[in-house]
PDB file as gemmi writes it, atoms N, CA and C in Angstrom:
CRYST1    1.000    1.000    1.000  90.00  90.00  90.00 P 1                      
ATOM      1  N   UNK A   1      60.432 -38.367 326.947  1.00  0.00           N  
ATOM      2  CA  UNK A   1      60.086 -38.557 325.552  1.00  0.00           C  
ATOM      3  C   UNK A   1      58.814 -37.773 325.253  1.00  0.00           C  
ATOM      4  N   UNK A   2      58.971 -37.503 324.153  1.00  0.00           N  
ATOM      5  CA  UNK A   2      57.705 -36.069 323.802  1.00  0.00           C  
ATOM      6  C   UNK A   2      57.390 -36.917 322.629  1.00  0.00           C  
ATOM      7  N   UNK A   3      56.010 -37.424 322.530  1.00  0.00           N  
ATOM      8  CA  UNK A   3      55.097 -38.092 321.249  1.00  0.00           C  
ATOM      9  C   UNK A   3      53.576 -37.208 321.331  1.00  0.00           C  
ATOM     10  N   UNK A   4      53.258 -36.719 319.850  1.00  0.00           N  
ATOM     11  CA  UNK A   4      52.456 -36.549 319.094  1.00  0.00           C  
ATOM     12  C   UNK A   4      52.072 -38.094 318.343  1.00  0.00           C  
ATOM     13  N   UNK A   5      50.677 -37.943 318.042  1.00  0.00           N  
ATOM     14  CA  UNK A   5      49.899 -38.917 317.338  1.00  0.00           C  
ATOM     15  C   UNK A   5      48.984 -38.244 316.698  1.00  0.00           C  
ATOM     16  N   UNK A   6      48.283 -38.782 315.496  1.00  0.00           N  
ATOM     17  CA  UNK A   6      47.338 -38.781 314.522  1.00  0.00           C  
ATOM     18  C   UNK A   6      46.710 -39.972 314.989  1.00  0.00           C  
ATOM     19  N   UNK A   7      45.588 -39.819 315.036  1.00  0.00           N  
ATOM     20  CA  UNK A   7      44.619 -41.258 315.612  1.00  0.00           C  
ATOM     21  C   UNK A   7      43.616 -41.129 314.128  1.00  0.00           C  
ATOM     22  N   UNK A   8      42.968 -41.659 313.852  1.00  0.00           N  
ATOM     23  CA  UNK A   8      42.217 -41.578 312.883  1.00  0.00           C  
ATOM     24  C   UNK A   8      41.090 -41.567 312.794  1.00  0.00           C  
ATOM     25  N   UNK A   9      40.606 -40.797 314.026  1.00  0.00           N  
ATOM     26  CA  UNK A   9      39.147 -40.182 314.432  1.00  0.00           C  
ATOM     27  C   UNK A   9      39.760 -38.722 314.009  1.00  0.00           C  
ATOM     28  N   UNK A  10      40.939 -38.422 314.154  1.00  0.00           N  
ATOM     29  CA  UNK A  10      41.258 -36.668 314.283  1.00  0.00           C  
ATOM     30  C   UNK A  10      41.206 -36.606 312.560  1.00  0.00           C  
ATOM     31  N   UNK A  11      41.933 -37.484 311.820  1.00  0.00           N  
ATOM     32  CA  UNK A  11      42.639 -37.735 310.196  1.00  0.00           C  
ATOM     33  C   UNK A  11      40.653 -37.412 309.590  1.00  0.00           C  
ATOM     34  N   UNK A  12      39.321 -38.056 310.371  1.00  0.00           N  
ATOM     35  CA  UNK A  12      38.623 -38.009 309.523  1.00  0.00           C  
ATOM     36  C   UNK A  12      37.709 -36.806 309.764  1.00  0.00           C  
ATOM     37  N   UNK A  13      38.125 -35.762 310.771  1.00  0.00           N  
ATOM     38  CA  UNK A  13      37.742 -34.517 311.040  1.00  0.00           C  
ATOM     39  C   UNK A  13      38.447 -33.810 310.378  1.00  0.00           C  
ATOM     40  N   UNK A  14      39.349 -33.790 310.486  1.00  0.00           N  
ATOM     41  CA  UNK A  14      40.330 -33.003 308.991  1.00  0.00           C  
ATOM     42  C   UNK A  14      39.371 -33.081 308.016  1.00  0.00           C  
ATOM     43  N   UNK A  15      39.252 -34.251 307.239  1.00  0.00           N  
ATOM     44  CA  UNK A  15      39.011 -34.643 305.745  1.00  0.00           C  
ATOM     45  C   UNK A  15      37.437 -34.024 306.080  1.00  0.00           C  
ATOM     46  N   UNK A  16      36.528 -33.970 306.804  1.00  0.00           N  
ATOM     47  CA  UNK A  16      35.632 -33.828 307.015  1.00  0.00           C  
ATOM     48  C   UNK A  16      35.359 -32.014 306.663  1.00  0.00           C  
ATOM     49  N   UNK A  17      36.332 -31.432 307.736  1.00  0.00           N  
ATOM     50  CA  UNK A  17      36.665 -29.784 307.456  1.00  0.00           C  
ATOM     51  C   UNK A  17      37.082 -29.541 306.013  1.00  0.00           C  
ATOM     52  N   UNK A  18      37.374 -30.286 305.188  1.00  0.00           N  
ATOM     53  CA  UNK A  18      38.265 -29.792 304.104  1.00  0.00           C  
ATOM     54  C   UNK A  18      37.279 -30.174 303.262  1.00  0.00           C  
ATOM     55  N   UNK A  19      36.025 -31.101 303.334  1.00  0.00           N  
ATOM     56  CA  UNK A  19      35.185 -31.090 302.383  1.00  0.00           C  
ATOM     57  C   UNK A  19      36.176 -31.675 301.183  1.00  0.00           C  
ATOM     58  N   UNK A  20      35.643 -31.131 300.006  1.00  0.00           N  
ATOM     59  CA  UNK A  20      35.857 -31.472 298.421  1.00  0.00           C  
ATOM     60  C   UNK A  20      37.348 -31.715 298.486  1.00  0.00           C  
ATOM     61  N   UNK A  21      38.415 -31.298 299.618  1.00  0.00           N  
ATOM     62  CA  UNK A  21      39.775 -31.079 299.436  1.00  0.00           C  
ATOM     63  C   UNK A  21      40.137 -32.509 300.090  1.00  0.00           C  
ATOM     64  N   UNK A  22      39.071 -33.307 300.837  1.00  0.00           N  
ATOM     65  CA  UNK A  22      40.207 -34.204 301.458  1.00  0.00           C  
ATOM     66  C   UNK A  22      40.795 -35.180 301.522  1.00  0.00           C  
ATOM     67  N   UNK A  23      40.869 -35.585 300.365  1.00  0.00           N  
ATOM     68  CA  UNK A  23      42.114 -36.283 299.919  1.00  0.00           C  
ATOM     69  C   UNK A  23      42.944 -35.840 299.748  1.00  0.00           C  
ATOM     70  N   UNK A  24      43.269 -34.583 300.388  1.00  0.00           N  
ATOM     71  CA  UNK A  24      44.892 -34.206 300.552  1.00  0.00           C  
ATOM     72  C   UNK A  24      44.759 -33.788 301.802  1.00  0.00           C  
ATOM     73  N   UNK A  25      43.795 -34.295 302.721  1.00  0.00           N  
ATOM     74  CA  UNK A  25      44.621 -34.546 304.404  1.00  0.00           C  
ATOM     75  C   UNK A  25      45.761 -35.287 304.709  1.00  0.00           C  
ATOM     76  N   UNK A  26      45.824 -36.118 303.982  1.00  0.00           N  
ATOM     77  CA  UNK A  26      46.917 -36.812 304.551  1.00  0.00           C  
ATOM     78  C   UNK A  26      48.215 -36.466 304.166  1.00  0.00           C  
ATOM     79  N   UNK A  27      48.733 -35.398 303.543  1.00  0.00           N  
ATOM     80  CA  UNK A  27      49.618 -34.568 302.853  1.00  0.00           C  
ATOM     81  C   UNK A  27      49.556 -33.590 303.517  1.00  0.00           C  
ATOM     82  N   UNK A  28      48.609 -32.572 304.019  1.00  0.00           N  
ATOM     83  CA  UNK A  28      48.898 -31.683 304.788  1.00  0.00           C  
ATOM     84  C   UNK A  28      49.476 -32.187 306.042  1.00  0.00           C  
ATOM     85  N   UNK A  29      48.676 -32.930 306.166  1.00  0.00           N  
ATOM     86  CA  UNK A  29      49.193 -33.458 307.862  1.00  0.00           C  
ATOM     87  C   UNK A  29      50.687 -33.639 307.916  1.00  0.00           C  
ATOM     88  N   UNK A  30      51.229 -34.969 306.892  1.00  0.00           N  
ATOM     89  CA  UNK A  30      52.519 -35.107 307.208  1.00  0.00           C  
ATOM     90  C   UNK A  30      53.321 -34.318 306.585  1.00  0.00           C  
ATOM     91  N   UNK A  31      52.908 -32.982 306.073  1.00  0.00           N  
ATOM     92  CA  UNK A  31      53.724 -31.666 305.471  1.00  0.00           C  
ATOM     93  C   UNK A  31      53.794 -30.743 307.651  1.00  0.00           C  
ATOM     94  N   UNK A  32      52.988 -30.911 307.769  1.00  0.00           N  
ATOM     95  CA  UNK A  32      52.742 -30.294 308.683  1.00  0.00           C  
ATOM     96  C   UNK A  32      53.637 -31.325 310.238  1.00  0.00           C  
ATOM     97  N   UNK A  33      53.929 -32.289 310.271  1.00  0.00           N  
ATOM     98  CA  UNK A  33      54.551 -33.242 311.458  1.00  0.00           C  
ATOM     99  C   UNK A  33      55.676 -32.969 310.956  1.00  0.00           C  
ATOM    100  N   UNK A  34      56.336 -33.256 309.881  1.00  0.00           N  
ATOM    101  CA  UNK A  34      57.823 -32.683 309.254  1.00  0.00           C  
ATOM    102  C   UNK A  34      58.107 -31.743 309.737  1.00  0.00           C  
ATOM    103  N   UNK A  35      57.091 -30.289 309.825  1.00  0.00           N  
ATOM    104  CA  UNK A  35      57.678 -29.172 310.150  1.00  0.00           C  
ATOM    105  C   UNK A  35      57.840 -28.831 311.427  1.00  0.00           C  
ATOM    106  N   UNK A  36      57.026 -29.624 311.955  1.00  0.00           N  
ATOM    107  CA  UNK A  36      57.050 -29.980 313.154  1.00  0.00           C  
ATOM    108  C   UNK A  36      58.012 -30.418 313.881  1.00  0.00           C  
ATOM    109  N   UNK A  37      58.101 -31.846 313.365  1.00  0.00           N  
ATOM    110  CA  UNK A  37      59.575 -32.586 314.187  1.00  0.00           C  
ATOM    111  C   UNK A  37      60.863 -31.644 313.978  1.00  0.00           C  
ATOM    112  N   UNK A  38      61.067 -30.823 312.763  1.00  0.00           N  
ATOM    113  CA  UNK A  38      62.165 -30.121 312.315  1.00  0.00           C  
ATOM    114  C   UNK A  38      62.420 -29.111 313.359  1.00  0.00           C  
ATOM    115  N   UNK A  39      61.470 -28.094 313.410  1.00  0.00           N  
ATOM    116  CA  UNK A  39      61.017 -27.099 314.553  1.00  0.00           C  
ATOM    117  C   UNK A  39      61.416 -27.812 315.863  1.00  0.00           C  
ATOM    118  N   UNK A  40      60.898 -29.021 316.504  1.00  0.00           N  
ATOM    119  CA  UNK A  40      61.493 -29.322 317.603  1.00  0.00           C  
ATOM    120  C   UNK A  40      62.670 -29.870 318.015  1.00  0.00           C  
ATOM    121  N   UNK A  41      63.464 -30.259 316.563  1.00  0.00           N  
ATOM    122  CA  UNK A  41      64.455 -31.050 316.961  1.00  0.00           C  
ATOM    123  C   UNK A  41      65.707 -29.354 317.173  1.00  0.00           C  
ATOM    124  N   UNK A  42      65.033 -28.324 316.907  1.00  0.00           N  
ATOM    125  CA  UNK A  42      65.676 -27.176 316.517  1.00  0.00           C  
ATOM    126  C   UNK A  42      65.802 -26.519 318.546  1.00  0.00           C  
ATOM    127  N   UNK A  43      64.408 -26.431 318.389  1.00  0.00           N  
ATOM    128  CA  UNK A  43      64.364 -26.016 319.877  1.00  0.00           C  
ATOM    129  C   UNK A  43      64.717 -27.245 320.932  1.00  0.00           C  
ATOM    130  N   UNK A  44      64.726 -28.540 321.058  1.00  0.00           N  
ATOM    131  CA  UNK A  44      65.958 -29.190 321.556  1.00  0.00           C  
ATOM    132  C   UNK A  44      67.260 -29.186 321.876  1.00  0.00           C  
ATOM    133  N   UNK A  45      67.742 -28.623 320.619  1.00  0.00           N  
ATOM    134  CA  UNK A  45      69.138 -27.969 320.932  1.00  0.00           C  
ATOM    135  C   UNK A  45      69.517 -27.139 321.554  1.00  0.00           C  
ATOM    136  N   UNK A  46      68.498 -26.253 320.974  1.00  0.00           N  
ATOM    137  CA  UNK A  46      68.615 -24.768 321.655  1.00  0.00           C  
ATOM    138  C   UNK A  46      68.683 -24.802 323.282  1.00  0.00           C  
ATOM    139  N   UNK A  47      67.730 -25.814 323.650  1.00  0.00           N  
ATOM    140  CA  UNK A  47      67.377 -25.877 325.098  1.00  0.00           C  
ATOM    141  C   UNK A  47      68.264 -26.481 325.872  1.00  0.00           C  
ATOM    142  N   UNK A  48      69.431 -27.511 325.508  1.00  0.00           N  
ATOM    143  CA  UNK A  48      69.704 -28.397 325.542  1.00  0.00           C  
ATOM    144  C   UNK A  48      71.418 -27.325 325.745  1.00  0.00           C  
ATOM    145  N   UNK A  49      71.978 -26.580 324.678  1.00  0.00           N  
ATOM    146  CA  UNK A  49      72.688 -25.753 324.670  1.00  0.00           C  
ATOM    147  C   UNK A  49      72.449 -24.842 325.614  1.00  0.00           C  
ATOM    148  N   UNK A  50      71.378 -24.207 326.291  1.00  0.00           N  
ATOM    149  CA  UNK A  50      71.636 -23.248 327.262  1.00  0.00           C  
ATOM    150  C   UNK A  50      71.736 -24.096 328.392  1.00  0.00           C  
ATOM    151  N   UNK A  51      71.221 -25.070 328.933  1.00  0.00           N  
ATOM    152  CA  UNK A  51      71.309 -26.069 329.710  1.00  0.00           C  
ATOM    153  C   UNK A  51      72.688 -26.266 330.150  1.00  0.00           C  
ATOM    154  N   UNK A  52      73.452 -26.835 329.050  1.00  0.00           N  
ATOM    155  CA  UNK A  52      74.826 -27.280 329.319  1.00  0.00           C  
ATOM    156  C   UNK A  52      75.398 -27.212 329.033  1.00  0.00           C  
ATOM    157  N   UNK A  53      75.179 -25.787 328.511  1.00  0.00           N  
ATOM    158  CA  UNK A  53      76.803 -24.410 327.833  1.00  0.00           C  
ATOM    159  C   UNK A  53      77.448 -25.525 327.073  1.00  0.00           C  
ATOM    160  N   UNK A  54      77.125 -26.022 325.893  1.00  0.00           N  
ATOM    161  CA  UNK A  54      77.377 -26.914 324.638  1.00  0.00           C  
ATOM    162  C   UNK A  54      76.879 -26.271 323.468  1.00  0.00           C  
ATOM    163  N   UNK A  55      77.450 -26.368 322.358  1.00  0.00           N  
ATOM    164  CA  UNK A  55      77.376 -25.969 321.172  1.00  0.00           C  
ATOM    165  C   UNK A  55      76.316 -26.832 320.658  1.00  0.00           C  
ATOM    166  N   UNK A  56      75.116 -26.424 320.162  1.00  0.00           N  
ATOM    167  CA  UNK A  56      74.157 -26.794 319.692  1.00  0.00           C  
ATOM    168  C   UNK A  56      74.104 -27.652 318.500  1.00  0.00           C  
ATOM    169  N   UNK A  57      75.392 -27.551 317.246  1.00  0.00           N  
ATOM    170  CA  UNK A  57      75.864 -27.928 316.515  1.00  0.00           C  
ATOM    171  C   UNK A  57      75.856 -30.021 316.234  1.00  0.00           C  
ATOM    172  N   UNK A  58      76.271 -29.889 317.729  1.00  0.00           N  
ATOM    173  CA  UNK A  58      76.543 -31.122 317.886  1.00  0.00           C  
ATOM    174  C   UNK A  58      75.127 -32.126 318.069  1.00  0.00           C  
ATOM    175  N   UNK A  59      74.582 -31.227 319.059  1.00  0.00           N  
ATOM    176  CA  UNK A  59      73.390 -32.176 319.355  1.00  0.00           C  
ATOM    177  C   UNK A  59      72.351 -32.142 317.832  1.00  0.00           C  
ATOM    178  N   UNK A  60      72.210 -31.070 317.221  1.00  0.00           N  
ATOM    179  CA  UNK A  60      71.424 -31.572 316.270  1.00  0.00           C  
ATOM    180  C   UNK A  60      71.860 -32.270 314.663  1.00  0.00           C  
ATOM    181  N   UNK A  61      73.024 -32.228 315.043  1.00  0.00           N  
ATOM    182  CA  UNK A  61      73.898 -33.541 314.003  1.00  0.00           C  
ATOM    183  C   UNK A  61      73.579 -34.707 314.821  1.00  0.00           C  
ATOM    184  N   UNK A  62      72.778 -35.238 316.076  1.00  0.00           N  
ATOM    185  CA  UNK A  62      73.112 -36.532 316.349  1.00  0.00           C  
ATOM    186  C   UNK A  62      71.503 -36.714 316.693  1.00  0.00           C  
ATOM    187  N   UNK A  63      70.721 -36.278 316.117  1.00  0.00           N  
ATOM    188  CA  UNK A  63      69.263 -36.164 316.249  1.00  0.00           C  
ATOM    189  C   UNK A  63      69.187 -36.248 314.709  1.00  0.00           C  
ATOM    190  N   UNK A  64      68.094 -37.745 314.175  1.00  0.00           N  
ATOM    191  CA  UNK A  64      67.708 -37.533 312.928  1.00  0.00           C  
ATOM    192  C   UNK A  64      66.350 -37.513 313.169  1.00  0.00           C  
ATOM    193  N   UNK A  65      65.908 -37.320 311.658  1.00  0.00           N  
ATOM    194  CA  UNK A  65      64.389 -37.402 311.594  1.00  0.00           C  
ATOM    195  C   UNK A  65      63.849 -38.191 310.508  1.00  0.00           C  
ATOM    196  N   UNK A  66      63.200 -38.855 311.048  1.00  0.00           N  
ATOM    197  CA  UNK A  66      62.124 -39.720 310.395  1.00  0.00           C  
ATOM    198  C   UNK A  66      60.875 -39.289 309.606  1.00  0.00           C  
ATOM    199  N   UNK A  67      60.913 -38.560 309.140  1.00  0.00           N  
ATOM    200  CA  UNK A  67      59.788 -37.767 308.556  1.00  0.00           C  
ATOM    201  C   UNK A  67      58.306 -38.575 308.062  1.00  0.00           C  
ATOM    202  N   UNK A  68      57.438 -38.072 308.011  1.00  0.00           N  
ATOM    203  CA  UNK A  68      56.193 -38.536 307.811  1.00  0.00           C  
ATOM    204  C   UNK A  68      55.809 -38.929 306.358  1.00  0.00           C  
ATOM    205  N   UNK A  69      55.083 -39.209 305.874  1.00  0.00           N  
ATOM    206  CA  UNK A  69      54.491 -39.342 304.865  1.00  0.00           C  
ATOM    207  C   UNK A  69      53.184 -39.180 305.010  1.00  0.00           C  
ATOM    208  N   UNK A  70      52.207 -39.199 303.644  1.00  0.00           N  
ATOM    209  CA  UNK A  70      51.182 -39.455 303.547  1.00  0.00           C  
ATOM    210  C   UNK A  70      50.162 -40.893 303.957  1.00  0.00           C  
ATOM    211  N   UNK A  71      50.716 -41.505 303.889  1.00  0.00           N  
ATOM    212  CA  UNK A  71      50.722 -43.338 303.660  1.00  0.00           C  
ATOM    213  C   UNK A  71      51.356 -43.816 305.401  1.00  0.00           C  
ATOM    214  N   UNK A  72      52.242 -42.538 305.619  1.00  0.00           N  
ATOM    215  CA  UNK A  72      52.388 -42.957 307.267  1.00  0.00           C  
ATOM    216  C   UNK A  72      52.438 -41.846 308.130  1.00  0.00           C  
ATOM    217  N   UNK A  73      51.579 -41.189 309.056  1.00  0.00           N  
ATOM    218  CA  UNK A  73      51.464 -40.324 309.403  1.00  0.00           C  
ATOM    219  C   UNK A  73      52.192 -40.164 310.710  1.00  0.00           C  
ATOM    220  N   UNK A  74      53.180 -39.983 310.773  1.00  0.00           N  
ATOM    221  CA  UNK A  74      54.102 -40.314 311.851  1.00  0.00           C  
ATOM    222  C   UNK A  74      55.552 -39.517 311.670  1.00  0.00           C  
ATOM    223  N   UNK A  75      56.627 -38.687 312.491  1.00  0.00           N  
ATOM    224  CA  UNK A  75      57.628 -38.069 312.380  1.00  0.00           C  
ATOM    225  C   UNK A  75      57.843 -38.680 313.621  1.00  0.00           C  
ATOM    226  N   UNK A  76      59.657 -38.969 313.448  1.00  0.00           N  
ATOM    227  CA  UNK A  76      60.165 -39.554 314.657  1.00  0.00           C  
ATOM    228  C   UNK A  76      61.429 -38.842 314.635  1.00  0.00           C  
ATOM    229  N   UNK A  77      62.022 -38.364 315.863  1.00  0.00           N  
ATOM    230  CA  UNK A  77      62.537 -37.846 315.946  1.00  0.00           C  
ATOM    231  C   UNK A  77      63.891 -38.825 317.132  1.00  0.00           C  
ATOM    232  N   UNK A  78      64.691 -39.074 316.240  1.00  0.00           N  
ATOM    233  CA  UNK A  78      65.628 -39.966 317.223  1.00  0.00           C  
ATOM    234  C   UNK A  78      67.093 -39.244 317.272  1.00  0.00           C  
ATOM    235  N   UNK A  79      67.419 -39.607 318.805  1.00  0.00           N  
ATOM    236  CA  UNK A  79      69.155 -39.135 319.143  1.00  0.00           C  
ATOM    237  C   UNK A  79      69.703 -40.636 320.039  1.00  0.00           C  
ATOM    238  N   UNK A  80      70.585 -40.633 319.274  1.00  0.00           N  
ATOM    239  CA  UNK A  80      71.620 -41.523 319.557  1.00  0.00           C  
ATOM    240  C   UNK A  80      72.893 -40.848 319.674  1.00  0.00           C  
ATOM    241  N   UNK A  81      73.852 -41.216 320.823  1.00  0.00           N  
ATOM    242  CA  UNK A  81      75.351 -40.799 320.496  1.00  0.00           C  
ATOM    243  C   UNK A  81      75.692 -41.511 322.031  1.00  0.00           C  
ATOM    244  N   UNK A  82      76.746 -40.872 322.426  1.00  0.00           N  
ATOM    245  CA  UNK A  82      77.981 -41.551 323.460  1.00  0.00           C  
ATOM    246  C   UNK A  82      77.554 -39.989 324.538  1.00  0.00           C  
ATOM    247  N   UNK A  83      77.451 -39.894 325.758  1.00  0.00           N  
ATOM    248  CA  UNK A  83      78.084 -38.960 326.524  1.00  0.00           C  
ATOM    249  C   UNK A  83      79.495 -37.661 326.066  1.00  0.00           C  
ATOM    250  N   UNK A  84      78.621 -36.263 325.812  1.00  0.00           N  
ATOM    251  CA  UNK A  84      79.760 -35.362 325.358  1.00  0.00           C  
ATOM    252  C   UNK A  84      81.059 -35.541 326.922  1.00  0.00           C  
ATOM    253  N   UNK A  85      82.416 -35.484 325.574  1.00  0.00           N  
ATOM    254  CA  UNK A  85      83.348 -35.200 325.736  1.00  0.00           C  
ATOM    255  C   UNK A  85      83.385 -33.780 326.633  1.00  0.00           C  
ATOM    256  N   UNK A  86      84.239 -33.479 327.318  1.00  0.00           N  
ATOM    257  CA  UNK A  86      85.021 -32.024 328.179  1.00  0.00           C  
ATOM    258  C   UNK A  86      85.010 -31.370 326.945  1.00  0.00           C  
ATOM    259  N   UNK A  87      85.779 -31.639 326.117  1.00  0.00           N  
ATOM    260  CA  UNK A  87      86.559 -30.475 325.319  1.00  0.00           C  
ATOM    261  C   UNK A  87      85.049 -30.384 324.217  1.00  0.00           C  
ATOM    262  N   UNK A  88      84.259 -30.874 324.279  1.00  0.00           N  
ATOM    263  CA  UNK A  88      82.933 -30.192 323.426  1.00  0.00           C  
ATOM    264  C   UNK A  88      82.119 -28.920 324.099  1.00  0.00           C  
ATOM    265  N   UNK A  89      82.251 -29.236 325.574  1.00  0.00           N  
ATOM    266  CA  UNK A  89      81.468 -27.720 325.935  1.00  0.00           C  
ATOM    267  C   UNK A  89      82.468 -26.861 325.860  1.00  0.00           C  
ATOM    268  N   UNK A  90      81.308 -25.953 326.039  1.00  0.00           N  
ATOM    269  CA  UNK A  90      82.207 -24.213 326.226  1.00  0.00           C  
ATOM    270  C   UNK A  90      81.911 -23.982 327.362  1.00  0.00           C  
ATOM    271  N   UNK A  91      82.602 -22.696 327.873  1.00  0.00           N  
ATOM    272  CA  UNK A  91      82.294 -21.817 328.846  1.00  0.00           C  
ATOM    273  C   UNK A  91      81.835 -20.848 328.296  1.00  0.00           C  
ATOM    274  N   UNK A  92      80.676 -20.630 328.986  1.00  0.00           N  
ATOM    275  CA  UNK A  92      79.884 -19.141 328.899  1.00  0.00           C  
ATOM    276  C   UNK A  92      80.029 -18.559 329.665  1.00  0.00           C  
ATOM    277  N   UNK A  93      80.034 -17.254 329.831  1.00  0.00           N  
ATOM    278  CA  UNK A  93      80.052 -16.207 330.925  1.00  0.00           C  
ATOM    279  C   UNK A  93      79.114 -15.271 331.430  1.00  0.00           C  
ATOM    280  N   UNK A  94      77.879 -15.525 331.735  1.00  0.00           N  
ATOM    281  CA  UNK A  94      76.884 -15.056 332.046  1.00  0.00           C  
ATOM    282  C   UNK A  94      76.715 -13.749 332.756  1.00  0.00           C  
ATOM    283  N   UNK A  95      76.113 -12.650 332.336  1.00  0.00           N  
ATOM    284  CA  UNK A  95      76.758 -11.711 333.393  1.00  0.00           C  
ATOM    285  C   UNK A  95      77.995 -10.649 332.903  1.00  0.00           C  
ATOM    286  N   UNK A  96      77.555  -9.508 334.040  1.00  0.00           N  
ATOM    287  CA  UNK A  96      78.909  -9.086 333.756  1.00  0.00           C  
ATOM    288  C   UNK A  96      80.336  -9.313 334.842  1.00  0.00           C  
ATOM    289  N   UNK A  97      81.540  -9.139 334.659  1.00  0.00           N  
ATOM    290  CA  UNK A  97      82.754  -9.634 335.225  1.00  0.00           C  
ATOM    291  C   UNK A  97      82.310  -8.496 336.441  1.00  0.00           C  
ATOM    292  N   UNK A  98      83.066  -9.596 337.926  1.00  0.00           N  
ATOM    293  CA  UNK A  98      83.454  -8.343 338.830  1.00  0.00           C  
ATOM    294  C   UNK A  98      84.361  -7.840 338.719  1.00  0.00           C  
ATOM    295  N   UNK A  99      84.039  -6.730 339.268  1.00  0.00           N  
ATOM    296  CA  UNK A  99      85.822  -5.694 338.976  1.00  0.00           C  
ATOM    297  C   UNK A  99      86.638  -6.374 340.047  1.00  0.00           C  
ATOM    298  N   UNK A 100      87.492  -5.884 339.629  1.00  0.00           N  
ATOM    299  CA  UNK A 100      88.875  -6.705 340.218  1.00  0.00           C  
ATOM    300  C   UNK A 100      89.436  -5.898 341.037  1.00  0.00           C  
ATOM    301  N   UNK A 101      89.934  -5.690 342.156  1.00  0.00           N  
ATOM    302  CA  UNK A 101      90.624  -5.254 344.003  1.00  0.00           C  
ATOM    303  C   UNK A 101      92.151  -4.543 342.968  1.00  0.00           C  
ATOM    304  N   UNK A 102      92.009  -3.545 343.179  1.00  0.00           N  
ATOM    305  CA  UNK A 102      92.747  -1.970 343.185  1.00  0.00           C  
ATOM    306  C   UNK A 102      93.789  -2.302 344.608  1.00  0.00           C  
ATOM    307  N   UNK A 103      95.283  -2.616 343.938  1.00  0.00           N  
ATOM    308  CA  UNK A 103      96.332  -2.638 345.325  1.00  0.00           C  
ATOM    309  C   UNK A 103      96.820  -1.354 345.313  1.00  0.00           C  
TER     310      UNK A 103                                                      
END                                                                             
Protein backbone atom coordinates (compact mmCIF):
# COMPACT_ATOMS: atom_id res chain seq x y z
CA UNK A 1 0.00 0.00 0.00
CA UNK A 2 1.45 3.41 -1.11
CA UNK A 3 -0.02 6.47 1.31
CA UNK A 4 0.77 10.12 1.01
CA UNK A 5 -0.39 12.50 3.87
CA UNK A 6 -0.86 16.23 4.48
CA UNK A 7 -0.12 16.67 8.22
CA UNK A 8 -0.87 20.12 9.12
CA UNK A 9 2.49 21.38 10.08
CA UNK A 10 3.27 20.92 6.08
CA UNK A 11 -0.72 22.66 5.16
CA UNK A 12 0.74 25.73 7.43
CA UNK A 13 4.12 26.06 5.50
CA UNK A 14 2.29 26.16 2.36
CA UNK A 15 -0.07 28.96 3.60
CA UNK A 16 2.94 30.48 5.12
CA UNK A 17 4.94 30.44 1.43
CA UNK A 18 1.92 31.77 -0.27
CA UNK A 19 1.64 34.72 2.04
CA UNK A 20 -1.52 37.01 1.00
CA UNK A 21 -2.63 33.79 -1.22
CA UNK A 22 -3.26 31.33 1.54
CA UNK A 23 -6.40 30.68 1.77
CA UNK A 24 -6.25 28.88 -1.26
CA UNK A 25 -3.77 26.24 0.11
CA UNK A 26 -6.10 24.08 0.69
CA UNK A 27 -7.35 24.03 -3.01
CA UNK A 28 -4.11 23.81 -4.44
CA UNK A 29 -3.23 21.01 -2.43
CA UNK A 30 -6.27 18.89 -3.10
CA UNK A 31 -6.12 20.14 -6.94
CA UNK A 32 -2.75 18.82 -6.70
CA UNK A 33 -3.49 14.95 -4.66
CA UNK A 34 -6.30 14.50 -7.45
CA UNK A 35 -3.69 14.78 -9.95
CA UNK A 36 -1.84 12.86 -8.22
CA UNK A 37 -3.90 9.85 -7.28
CA UNK A 38 -5.08 10.05 -11.13
CA UNK A 39 -1.35 9.93 -12.36
CA UNK A 40 -0.82 6.91 -10.10
CA UNK A 41 -3.72 5.01 -10.51
CA UNK A 42 -2.48 5.43 -14.38
CA UNK A 43 1.04 4.17 -13.76
CA UNK A 44 -0.43 1.18 -11.69
CA UNK A 45 -1.79 -0.19 -14.57
CA UNK A 46 0.72 0.39 -16.66
CA UNK A 47 3.00 -1.50 -14.24
CA UNK A 48 0.71 -3.95 -13.40
CA UNK A 49 0.08 -4.68 -17.37
CA UNK A 50 3.71 -5.24 -18.15
CA UNK A 51 3.92 -7.43 -15.12
CA UNK A 52 1.19 -9.76 -16.18
CA UNK A 53 0.80 -9.34 -19.93
CA UNK A 54 -2.98 -8.03 -19.03
CA UNK A 55 -4.74 -5.33 -20.63
CA UNK A 56 -4.52 -2.35 -18.57
CA UNK A 57 -8.11 -1.48 -19.38
CA UNK A 58 -9.33 -3.66 -16.87
CA UNK A 59 -7.33 -2.87 -13.93
CA UNK A 60 -8.02 0.77 -14.09
CA UNK A 61 -11.87 0.29 -14.44
CA UNK A 62 -11.58 -1.57 -11.04
CA UNK A 63 -9.48 1.13 -9.24
CA UNK A 64 -11.62 4.20 -8.11
CA UNK A 65 -10.73 7.38 -6.72
CA UNK A 66 -11.64 9.18 -3.92
CA UNK A 67 -10.58 12.50 -4.64
CA UNK A 68 -9.65 15.22 -2.24
CA UNK A 69 -11.17 18.26 -1.38
CA UNK A 70 -10.40 21.35 0.21
CA UNK A 71 -12.25 20.66 3.59
CA UNK A 72 -10.52 17.08 3.25
CA UNK A 73 -7.18 16.79 2.18
CA UNK A 74 -6.92 13.30 1.33
CA UNK A 75 -7.13 11.13 -2.27
CA UNK A 76 -7.75 7.48 -1.92
CA UNK A 77 -7.17 5.39 -4.28
CA UNK A 78 -9.09 1.94 -3.97
CA UNK A 79 -9.17 -1.56 -6.10
CA UNK A 80 -11.48 -4.05 -5.45
CA UNK A 81 -12.37 -7.01 -7.85
CA UNK A 82 -12.18 -11.04 -7.96
CA UNK A 83 -8.78 -12.68 -9.34
CA UNK A 84 -8.41 -12.11 -13.42
CA UNK A 85 -9.91 -14.71 -15.43
CA UNK A 86 -7.40 -16.81 -18.28
CA UNK A 87 -9.20 -15.42 -21.07
CA UNK A 88 -8.44 -11.61 -19.76
CA UNK A 89 -4.67 -11.84 -20.31
CA UNK A 90 -2.91 -11.71 -23.45
CA UNK A 91 0.09 -13.07 -24.77
CA UNK A 92 2.84 -10.89 -25.56
CA UNK A 93 5.71 -11.75 -27.50
CA UNK A 94 8.71 -10.19 -26.40
CA UNK A 95 11.51 -10.28 -28.67
CA UNK A 96 12.11 -11.34 -31.86
CA UNK A 97 10.80 -15.05 -33.18
CA UNK A 98 13.53 -17.78 -33.71
CA UNK A 99 13.88 -18.82 -37.09
CA UNK A 100 12.58 -21.96 -37.65
CA UNK A 101 14.97 -25.48 -38.84
CA UNK A 102 15.17 -25.52 -42.83
CA UNK A 103 14.38 -29.57 -43.75
Amino acid sequence: MIEYQVDEQMLEEVQAKLGAMKAKAPTVISRALNKTATTARVDLANKAQATYTVKSGGFKKDMTIKKASAGRLEAVIHSEGRPLDIDRSTSQHRGSPEPRPTS
